[in-house]
C-alpha positions, -999 to +999 in steps of 0.1 A: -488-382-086-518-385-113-542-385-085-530-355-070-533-335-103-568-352-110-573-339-074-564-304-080-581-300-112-614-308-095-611-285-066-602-258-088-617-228-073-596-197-094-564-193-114-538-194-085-513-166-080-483-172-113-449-153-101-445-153-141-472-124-137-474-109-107-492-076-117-531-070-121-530-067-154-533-107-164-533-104-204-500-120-208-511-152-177-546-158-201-523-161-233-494-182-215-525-204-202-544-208-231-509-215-257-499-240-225-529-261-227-527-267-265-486-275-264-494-300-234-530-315-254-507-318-283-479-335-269-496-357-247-518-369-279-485-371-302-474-397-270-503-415-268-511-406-232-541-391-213-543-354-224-566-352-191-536-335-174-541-302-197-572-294-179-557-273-156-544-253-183-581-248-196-596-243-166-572-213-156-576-199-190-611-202-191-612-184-155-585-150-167-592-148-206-628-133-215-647-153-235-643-136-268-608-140-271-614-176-267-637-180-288-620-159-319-584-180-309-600-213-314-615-201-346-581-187-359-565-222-348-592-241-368-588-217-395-549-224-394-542-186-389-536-182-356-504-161-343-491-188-315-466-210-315-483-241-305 
């Protein structure tokens, strides 16, 4: 099963269609994304596994949020103000 996920996070072309979001406005799928990836790199560190797994979170983030919501995010997490649950 690892291989197919390490498979699918290399031929990532763009985020895939989410039924969680099935509008054209894709706010809410770039915020799910981005707060997915940092549960999943947080739990998989806290069990002392691979966090490579995540990097399907990232990479659909990366592809529906712009880059200075990103950027501002990571600086708010670093900052240890930012509004998500992660």
């Amino acid at each position: 099963m690892a291989e197919s996920i390490k498979e699918k996070i290399e031929n990532y072309r763009t985020a895939p269609f989410d039924s969680r979001f099935p509008n054209q406005n894709q706010t809410r799928n770039c915020w799910q994304n981005y707060l997915d990836f940092h549960r999943c790199e947080k739990a998989m560190t806290d069990k002392g596994k691979d966090p490579y797994v995540c990097q399907w979170y990232k990479r659909v983030y990366t592809s529906l949020c712009p880059t200075g919501w990103v950027t501002a995010w990571d600086e708010r997490i670093e900052e240890g103000t930012f509004p998500g649950k992660i």
